[in-house]
N, C-alpha and C positions, 0 to 999 in steps of 0.2 A: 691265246693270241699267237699268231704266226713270228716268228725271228726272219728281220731283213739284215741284209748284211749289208755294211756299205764300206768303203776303202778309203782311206784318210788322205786329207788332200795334203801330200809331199811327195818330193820328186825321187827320195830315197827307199830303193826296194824294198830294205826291212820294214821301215814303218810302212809301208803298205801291206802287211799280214793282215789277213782280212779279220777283224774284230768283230766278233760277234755278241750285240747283246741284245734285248730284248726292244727293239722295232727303238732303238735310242740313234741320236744327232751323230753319230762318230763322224762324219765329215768337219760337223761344226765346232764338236767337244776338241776336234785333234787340232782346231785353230784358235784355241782359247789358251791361254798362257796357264802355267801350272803353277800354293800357299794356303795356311788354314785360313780361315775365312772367320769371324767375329760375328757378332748381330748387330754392332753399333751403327747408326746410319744420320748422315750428313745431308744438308740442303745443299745443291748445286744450281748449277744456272739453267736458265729454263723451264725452270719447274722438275727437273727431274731430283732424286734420290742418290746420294753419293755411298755405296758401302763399302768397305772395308776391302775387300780384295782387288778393287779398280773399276769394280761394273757400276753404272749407273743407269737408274730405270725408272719409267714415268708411266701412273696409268692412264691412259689416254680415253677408255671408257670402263666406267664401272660395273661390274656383273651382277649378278644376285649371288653366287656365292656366298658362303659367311664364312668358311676357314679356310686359311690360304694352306698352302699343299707343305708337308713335312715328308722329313728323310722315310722312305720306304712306298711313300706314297705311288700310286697312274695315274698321271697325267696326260689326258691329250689336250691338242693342241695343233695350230696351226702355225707355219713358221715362216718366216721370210728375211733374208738375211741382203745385205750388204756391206762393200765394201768403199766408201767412200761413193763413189755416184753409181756403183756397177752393182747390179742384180747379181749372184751370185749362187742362191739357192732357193727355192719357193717352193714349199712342201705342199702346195694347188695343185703345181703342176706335178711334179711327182708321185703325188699322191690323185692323179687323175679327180683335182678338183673335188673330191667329195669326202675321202678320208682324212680326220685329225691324226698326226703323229702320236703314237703315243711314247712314253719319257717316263722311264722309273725314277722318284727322285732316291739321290744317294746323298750324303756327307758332301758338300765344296770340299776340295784339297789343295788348291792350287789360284793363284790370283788370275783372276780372270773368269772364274769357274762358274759357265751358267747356270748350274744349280742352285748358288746363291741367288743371282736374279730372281729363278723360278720360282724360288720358294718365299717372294713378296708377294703372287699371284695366287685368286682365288677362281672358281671356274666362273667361267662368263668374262673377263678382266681382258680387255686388250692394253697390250702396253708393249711401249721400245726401250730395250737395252741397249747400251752402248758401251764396247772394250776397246780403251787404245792401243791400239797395235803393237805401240811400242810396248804393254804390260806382256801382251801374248808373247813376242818375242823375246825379252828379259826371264819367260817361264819358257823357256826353251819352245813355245811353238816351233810345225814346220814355217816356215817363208814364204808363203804361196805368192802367186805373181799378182802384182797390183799396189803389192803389200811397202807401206813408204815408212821406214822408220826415221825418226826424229824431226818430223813432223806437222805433228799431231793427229796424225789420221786414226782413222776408229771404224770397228766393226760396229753393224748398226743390225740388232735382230728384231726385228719389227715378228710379233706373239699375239697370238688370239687363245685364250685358255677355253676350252670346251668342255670338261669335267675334270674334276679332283676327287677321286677313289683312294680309299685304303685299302693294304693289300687283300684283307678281309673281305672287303667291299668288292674291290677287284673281281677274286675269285668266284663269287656267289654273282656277278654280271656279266664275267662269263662262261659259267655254267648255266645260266638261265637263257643264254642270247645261244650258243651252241646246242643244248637241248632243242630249241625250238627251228632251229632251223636246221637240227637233223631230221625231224619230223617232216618241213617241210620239202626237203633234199628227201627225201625214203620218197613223198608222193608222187614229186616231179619224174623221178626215174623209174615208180610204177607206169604212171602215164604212158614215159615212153616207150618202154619195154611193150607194154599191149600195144600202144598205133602200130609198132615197129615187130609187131609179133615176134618177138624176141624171148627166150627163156637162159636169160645170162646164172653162170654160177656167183655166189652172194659167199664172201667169205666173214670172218668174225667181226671185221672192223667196218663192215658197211659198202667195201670195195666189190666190182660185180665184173665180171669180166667176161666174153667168150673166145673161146680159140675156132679158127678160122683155119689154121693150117698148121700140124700136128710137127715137133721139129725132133731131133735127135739128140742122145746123150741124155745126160743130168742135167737139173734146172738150175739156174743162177743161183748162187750162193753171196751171200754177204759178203764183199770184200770183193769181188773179183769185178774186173774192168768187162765192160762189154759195147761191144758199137751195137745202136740202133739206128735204125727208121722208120719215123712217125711223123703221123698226121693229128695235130690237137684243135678241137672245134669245140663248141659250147652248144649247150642241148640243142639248140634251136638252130645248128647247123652253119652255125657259121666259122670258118676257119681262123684258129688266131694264129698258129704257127705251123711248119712242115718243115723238112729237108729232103722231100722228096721233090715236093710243087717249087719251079722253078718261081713261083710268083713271090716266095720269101727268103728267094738268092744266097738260099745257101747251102744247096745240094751237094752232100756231104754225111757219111753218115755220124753220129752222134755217141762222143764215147764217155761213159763216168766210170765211175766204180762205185758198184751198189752197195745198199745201205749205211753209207759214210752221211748220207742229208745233205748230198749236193744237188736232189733233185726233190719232189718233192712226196709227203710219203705213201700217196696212190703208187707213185712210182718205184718209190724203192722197196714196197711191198709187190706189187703187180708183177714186176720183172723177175721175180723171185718165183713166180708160177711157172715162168717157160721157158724152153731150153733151147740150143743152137738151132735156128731154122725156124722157129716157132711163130705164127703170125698169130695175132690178137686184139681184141679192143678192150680196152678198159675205162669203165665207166667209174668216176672218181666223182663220190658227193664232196662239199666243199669243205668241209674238214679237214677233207683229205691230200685238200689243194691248198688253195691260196687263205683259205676262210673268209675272215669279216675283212681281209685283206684286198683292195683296190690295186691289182696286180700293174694294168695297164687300162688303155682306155677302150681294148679290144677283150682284156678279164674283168667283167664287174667285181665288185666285193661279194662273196657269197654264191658263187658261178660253180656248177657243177662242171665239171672237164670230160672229155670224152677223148682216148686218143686211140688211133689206129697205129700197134706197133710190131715191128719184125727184127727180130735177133739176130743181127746181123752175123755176127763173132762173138766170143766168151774168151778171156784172155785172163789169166791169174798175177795182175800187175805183183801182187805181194811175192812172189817166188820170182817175180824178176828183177825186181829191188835187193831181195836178197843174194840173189849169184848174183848181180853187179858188187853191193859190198863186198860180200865175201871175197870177191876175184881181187880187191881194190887192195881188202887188209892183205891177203895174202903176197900181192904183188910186192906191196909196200912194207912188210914184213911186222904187221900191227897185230898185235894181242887185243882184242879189245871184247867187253861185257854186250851180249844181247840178253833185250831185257822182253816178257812175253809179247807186247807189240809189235816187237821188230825190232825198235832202236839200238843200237850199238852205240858202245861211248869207252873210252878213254880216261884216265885221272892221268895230268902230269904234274901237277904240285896239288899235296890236301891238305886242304883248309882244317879249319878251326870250327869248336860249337857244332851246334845241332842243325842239320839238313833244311834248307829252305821248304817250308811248307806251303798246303792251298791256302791263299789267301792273303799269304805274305806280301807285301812290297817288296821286291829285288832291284837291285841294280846291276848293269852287266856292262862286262866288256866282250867284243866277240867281231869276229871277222868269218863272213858264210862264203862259202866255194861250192862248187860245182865239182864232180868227179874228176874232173879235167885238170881240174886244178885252177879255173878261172874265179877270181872272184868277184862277186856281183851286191856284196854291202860292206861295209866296218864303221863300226864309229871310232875305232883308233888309226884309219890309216888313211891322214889327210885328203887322200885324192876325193872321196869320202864326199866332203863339204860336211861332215856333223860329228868331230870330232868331240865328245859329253858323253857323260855313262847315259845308259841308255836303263830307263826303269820301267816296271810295268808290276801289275799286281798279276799274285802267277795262281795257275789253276783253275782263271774263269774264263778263257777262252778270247784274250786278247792275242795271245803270239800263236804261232803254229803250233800243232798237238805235240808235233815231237819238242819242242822245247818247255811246254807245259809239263811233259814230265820228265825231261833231262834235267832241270834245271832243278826239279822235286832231289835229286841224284845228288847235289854239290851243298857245299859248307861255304863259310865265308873265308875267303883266300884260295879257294878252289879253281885250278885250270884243268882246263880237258877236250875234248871234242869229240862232240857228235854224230853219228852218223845216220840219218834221219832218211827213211822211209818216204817215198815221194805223198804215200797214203798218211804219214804225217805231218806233211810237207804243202805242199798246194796240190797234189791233186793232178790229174788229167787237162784241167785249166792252166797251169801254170803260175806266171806272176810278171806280168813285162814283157819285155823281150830278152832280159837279162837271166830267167830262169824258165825252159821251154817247159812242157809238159811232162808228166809223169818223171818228175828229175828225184833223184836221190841229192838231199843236200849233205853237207861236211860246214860243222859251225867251230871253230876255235874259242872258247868262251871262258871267261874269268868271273866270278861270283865277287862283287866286289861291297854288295851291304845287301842286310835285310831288314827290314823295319816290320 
């Protein structure tokens, strides 16, 4: 299954590090109030299900399932969420109407925590949950707007369960559903290949590609930033995106940094064949794309991609991130540890005990700058609006990279600061308006628990 990223609804920069898990609610999970959760369960009014962490749920139609979904389990699912009378999410339309979300269940931690709900549902079960705002808020939720505390308002997630897999299960569904529609992706792009008397090169991973106009230097390397322009169509000739064609307004050419998984990985393998100058098309079965993934209503689920592309420039962000540091510490007369990624970091008071590990629960205190010296988050410096340790479980790709393993670097009572690579950082993309692209960040940070 493909990984979607989605960005948590708050108005504060750091919590908007883009949280990557596997195709999960992170806009909805980040407005769910955070406590352990029980199995005991109450009648409330309604008819609904009163449980222990404040959620209450009613199944509205019964499925044929016969076990409801436990911690570890895939779930998908259809989802639709609001907020007192206001639509606020509808994973229809997101998910171009035909894909179920799918939702790994984990442990509830926190009161509020949909995974308690979810896991009174069995596949086939529609039913509504409902969290009063005020619990999301009392668990530190963000505040989103609409949001009325004291009262009685209540988020309302209106759920359709569409299967309930174990990971076991999982695995072996799709391996069976990928196998077979690489087979059918292999015919489709024989097909075309012959109408289009075409004789593309096929490398190991199924990706086919021809070059159309021969460029200079060495090929694209992992790691290194490069602008393109392309044109991306679906077998059958129809355009979903360009920055060339003024028709999708945004004529411009188009810059990542390859093989980080900012794009997808027809791509960040493909781009790796050709060098400055180089034009090309790359034929990408859907594996290699979006997959069993409903991209848009212009990407089907399972869409072979075809793009026309040309190497614009080749740019080694990572050796410009590092002479910016370097110039920064030396100006500012800093001794500080680079570690083989890139990161540079700082100890100004050492903590206590053994080094925060993957997997741990942290809690932080920390104020992120910009080279400049601008700051653009803190949760200790009132202007802020979220002054509260700030926690996360570290090593699985909630915070940005460079503090997934800065953070691996400190004890508890530990202060320091970081000096984060923009390729650990957010990337070519940015984050806001408050951090531009390709930025080097500077985090002041205090380790203050680990659980």
């Amino acid at each position: 299954m493909a990984n979607i990223t989605l960005d948590i609804f708050t108005p504060n920069v750091f919590a908007q590090m883009k949280i990557r898990t596997k195709k999960t609610l992170l806009p909805l999970m980040a407005a769910v109030g955070m406590a352990g959760a029980a199995n005991a369960q109450t009648p409330a009014a309604d008819g609904y299900t009163a449980l222990p962490s404040g959620i209450e749920y009613k199944v509205i139609k019964k499925g044929d399932g016969t076990r409801k979904a436990g911690i570890g389990d895939q779930v998908e699912m259809f989802i639709h969420v609001y907020l007192g009378d206001s639509a606020i999410f509808d994973s229809r339309k997101m998910y171009n109407a035909t894909q179920p979300v799918p939702v790994k269940m984990t442990a509830p931690t926190r009161n509020g925590d949909l995974m308690e709900g979810f896991m009174m549902l069995a596949a086939g079960d529609s039913a509504l949950l409902t969290v009063p705002v005020d619990t999301l808020l009392k668990g530190n939720a963000p505040q989103m707007p609409g949001m009325k505390p004291s009262v009685g308002q209540k988020m309302v997630y209106q759920v359709q369960v569409v299967s309930v897999r174990t990971a076991e299960e999982q695995k072996k569904y799709d391996e069976e559903m990928a196998g077979k529609q690489k087979g059918i992706d292999e015919q489709l792009l024989q097909e075309y290949f012959k109408k289009k008397k075409l004789t593309p090169t096929k490398t190991e991973s199924g990706l086919y590609y021809t070059i159309t106009k021969k460029g200079t230097g060495a090929n694209v390397a992992a790691g290194q930033m490069v602008n393109v322009n392309y044109t991306g169509m679906l077998i059958n000739g129809q355009k979903f995106d360009s920055n060339t064609d003024t028709a999708f307004k945004h004529v411009e050419p188009f810059t990542l940094t390859v093989g980080r998984g900012q794009v997808i990985k027809g791509w960040d393998e493909g781009l790796q064949l050709l060098s400055k100058g180089t034009k090309a098309t790359l034929y990408i079965p859907s594996a290699l794309a979006y997959g069993s993934q409903d991209r848009s209503p212009q990407i089907p689920a399972n869409s072979i991609l075809i793009f026309d592309v040309e190497i614009v420039d080749i740019t080694d962000q990572a050796s410009i991130d590092e002479k910016k540091i370097k110039d920064h510490l030396a100006k500012n007369k800093i001794k500080a540890t680079r570690t083989p990624s890139g990161l540079y970091y700082t100890i100004s008071q050492k903590g206590l005990g053994p080094n925060a590990a993957k997997g741990k629960k942290v809690t932080m205190n920390y104020t992120g700058r910009l080279l400049d010296g601008r700051a653009f988050d803190s949760n200790t410096d009132p202007k802020f609006g979220h002054v509260r340790p700030f926690d996360f479980t570290l090593g699985i790709g909630q915070v940005i990279q460079g503090w997934d393993e800065g953070v691996q670097l400190l004890q508890i009572g530990t202060k320091g600061t970081f000096y984060i690579p923009s390729a650990l950082g957010y990337g070519p993309s940015g984050s806001g308006q408050q951090i531009p692209p390709n930025s080097v960040l500077v985090f002041d940070v205090e380790l203050t628990g680990i659980e």
